[in-house]
NUVOVO-692344 format. One line per field, with one value per residue (C-alpha): y, z, x. Coordinates in steps of 0.02 Angstrom, whole numbers, plus 32768, in hexadecimal, padded with zeros to 4 digits. Layout:
c2 Y ...
c3 Z ...
c1 X ...
# end
This chain:
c2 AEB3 AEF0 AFAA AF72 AEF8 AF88 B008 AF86 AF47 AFF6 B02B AF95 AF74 B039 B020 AF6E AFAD B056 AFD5 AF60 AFEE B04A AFB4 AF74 B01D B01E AF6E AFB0 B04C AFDB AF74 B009 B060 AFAA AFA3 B07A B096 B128 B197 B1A7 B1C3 B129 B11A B1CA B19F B12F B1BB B1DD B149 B1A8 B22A B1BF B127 B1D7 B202 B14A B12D B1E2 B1BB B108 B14B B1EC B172 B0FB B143 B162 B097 B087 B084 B0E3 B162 B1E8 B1D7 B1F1 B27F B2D3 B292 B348 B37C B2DB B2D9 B385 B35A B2E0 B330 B3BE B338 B2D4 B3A1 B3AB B30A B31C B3C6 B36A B2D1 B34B B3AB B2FC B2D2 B37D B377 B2DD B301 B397 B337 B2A4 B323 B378 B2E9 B296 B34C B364 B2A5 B2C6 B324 B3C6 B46D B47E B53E B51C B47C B500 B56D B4EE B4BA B567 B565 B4CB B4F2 B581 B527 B4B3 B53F B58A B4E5 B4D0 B585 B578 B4D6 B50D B59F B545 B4B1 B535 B57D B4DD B4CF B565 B549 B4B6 B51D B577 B616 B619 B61E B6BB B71F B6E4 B718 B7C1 B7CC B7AD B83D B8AF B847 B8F1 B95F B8EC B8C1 B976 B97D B8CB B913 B9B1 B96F B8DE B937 B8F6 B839 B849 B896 B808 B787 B7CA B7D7 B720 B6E1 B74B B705 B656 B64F B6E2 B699 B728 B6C9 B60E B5A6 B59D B62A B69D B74A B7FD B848 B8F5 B8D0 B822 B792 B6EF B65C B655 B5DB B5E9 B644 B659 B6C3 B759 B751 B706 B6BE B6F1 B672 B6C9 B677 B695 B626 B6D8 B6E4 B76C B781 B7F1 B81A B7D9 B87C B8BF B843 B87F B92A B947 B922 B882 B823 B75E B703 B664 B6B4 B67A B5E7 B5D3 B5F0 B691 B709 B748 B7D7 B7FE B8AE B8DA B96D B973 B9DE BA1B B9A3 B90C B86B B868 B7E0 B778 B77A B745 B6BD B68A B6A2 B612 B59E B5D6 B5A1 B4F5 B4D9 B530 B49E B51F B584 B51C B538 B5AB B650 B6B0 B749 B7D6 B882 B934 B983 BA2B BAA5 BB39 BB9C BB1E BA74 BA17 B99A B8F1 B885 B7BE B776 B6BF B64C B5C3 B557 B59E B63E B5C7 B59D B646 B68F B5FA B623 B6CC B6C1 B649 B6BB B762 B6FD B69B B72F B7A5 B721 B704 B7C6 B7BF B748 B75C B819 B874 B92D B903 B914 B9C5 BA2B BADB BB26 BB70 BB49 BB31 BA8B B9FA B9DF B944 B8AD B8A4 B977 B9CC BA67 BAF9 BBA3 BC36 BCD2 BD8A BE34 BE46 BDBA BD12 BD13 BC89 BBB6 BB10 BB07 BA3C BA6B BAA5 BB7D BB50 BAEB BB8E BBFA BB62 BB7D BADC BAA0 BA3F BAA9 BA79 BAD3 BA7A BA0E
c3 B915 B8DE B911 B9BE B9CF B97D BA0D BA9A BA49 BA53 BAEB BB58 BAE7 BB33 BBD2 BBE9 BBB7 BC2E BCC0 BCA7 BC79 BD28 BD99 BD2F BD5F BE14 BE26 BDF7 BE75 BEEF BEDD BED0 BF69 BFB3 BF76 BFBA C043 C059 BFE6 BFF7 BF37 BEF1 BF6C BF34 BE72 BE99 BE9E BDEC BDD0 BDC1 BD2F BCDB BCB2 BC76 BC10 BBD8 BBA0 BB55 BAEA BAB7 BA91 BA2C B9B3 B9B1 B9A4 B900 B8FA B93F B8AB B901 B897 B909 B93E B898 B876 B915 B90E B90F B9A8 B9F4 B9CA BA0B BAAC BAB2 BA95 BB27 BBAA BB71 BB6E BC39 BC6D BC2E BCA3 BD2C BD1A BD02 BDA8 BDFE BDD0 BE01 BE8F BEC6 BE97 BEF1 BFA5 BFA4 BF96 C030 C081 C06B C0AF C142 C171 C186 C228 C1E9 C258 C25C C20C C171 C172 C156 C0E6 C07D C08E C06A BFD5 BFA7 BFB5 BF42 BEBA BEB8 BEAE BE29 BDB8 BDD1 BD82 BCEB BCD6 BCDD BC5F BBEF BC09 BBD7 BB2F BB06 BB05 BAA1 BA1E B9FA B9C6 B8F6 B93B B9B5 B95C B8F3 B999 B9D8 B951 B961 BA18 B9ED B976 BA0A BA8F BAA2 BAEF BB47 BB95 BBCF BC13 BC6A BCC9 BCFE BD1C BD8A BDC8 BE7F BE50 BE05 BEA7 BF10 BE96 BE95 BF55 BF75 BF14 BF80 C025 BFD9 BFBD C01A C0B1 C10D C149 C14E C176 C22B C259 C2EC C2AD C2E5 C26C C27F C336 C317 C356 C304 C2B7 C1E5 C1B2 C0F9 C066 BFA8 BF24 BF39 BFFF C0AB C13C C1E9 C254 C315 C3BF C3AC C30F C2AC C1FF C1C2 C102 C0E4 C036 C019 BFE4 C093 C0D6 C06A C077 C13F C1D9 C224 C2D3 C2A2 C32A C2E0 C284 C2F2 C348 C390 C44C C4B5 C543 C58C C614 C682 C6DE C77A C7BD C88A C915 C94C C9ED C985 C9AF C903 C95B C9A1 C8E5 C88E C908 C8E5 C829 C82F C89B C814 C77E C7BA C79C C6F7 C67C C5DC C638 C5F2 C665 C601 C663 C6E3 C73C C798 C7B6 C7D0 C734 C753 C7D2 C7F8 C876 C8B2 C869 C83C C792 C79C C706 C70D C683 C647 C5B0 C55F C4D4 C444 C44F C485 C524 C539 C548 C5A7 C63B C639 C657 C6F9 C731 C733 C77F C801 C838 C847 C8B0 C927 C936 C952 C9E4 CA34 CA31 C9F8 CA13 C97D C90A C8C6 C8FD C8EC C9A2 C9DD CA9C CAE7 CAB5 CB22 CB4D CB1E CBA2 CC42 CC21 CCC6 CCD7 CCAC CCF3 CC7F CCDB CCA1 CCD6 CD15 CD8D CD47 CC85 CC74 CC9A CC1E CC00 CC22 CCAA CC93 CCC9 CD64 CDA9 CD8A CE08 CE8B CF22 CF3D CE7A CE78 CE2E CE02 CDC1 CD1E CD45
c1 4B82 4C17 4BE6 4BCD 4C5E 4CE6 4CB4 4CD3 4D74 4DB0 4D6F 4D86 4E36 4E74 4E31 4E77 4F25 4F14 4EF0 4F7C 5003 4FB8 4FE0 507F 50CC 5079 50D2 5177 5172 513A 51DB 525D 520A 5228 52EA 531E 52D3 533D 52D7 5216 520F 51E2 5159 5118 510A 5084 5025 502D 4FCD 4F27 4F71 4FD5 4F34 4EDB 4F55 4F77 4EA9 4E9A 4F30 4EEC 4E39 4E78 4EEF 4E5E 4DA3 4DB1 4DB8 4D06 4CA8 4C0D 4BB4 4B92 4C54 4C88 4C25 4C43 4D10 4D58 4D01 4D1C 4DCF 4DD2 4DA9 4E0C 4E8E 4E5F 4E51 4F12 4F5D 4F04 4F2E 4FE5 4FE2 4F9A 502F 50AC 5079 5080 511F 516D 5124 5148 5204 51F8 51AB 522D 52B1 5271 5242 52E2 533B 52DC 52FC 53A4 53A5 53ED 53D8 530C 532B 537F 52F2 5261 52BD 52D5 521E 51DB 5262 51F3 5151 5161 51CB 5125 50B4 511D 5140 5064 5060 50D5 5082 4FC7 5000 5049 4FB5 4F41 4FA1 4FA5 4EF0 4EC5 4F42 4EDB 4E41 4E75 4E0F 4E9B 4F39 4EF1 4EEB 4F8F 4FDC 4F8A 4FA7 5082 506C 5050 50A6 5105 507F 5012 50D5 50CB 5012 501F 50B3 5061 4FC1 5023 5096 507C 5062 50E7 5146 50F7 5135 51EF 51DF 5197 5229 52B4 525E 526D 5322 5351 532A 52D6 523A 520D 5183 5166 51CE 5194 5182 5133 50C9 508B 5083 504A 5094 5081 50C7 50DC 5054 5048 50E4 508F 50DA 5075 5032 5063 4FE9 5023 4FC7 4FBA 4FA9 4EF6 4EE2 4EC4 4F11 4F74 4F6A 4FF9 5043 5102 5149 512B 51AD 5228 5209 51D5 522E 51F4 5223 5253 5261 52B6 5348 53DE 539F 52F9 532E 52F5 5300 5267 525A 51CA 51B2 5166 5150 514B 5158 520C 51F9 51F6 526C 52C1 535A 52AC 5265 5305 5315 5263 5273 52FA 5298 51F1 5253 528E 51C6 51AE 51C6 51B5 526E 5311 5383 53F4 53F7 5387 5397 5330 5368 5338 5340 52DA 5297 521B 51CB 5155 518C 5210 5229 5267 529A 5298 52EB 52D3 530F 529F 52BD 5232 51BB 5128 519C 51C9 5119 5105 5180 5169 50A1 50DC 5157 50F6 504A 50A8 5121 507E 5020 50CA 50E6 500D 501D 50B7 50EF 505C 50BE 5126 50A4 5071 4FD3 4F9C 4FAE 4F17 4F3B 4FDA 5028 5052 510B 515B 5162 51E8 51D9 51BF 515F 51A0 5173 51AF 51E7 51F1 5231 517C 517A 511F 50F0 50AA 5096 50B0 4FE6 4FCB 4F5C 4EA6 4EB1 4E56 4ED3 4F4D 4F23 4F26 4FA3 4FAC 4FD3 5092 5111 51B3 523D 529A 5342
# end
């Protein structure tokens, strides 16, 4: 009797006191998240619950097993207590994590709450996310050394491997030589501020928003939904367009390229009337303008503001489609073509007939060649 009743006691004793710690300490962060509501961290402990009633019964059982009186516990007790042991060193990690990261939200949260400019927000967000990647590393490591200087084989080759810490110092950093160089670059982007989370950056002709910083890589995420895996070092070693730096608001242009006859006052008028309908334009600044010419055609530059690059691709999509369409339907002759015929002239034009030394050269050709030689056809001089 007594074998079976010493097992329960300290079984059912370990997890009785797990249970009632667990929701004694749930009760309490329940009442100070209650009490300051002006930090989210009391709230976010709660989530420790789980690792901390692990680490609570492991503890209780590996003072305590020894108490059960079972026969095949105590002649197994060293491998028991062993693993024991392992689980307490992993669920410490895992409570430890927790709590760091916990720390580590509520400090953001509370930050970002505060309605500071939305740039230095993500910086500090990216700064974030990698100190919790970073403190889950050290932590992990140092889990795991933990671990193996529990088993005696273990300590014989540690102390072996510090005897020539010196040279496989010297291979590790040759052989990671570029981990290293991500490593050192992830942490300049964190607090040097060079790229954040949800920044809009070109990449190697790329253009896309920054979905994802770790210490050795960064996701570009396009307007697509394709991901860019690119290594950290190149952002700190290649020239690279960031759209956020400064403020988030931008200038667009759009160019068109028409025929020298083309209404450019008409357009700007209609670009102004256009824009009062383009929700994505912000009212900032607009303008159109000749900027180039050659031969045959002539370029014209919109320009346009919008609040974010979304808007900005936004308004200048409307402006070039709904430009095109008005040149399309109202003045046609504006709009480019290869001339293989003579080319209509614009409207209110009258016809024009060229004279040379020779006599007549030559007619405006907006009437079919049969109707050329016709005595009778209307002609008019210009004016």
């Amino acid at each position: 009797m007594e074998s079976v009743l010493r097992p329960l006691i300290v079984i059912g004793g370990s997890v009785v006191i797990t249970l009632l710690i667990g929701w004694l300490v749930d009760r309490l962060l329940r009442r100070a998240d209650s009490r300051h509501h002006e930090t989210p961290l009391w709230g976010l402990l709660r989530r420790c619950r789980p690792p901390l009633q692990v680490v609570l019964i492991t503890a209780l059982l590996r003072s305590s097993y020894r108490q059960m009186g079972v026969d095949w516990i105590r002649d197994h007790r060293a491998g028991i207590g062993q693993v024991l042991t392992l689980v307490l060193i992993g669920a410490s990690a895992w409570l430890v994590v927790r709590i760091a990261v916990t720390v580590v939200e509520a400090s953001y949260a509370r930050y970002a709450t505060a309605g500071r400019d939305p740039a230095r927000v993500r910086r500090v967000r990216t700064q974030v996310t990698l100190i919790q990647r970073v403190v889950i590393a050290v932590v992990a490591v140092v889990a795991v050394a933990a671990m193996l200087l529990t088993f005696p084989p273990m300590r014989a080759v540690g102390t072996s491997m510090l005897a020539s810490a010196g040279l496989l110092g010297i291979v590790a950093g040759v052989a990671a030589q570029s981990t290293l160089g991500n490593l050192f670059a992830g942490f300049q982007i964190a607090f040097g501020d060079m790229v954040r989370l949800g920044d809009t950056v070109v990449v190697d002709g790329e253009w896309g928003t920054i979905d994802e910083i770790t210490l050795t890589f960064l996701a570009v995420r396009t307007w697509d939904d394709r991901r860019i895996t690119m290594p950290v070092s190149y952002f700190t070693s290649q020239p690279f367009e960031n759209w956020s730096r400064g403020g988030v608001q931008m200038t667009g242009t759009v160019y068109f390229h028409l025929d020298h006859s083309a209404p450019v006052a008409a357009m700007r008028t209609k670009l102004r009337e256009l824009l009062g309908d383009i929700a994505a334009w912000d009212g900032r600044d607009w303008s159109l303008a000749v900027t180039d010419t050659t031969p045959t055609t002539i370029e014209v530059r919109a320009v346009v503001t919008a609040k974010d690059a979304d808007d900005i691709w936004t308004a200048r999509c409307a402006v070039r489609e709904q430009l095109i369409g008005w040149l399309r339907d109202h003045h046609p002759y504006a709009l480019p073509r290869v001339a293989t015929s003579p080319a209509a002239l614009p409207p209110g034009e009258q016809w024009t007939e060229l004279t040379g030394a020779g006599g007549r050269a030559g007619h405006d050709r907006t009437t079919p060649p049969a109707e050329e030689g016709d005595s009778k056809a209307p002609r008019t001089g210009r004016g």
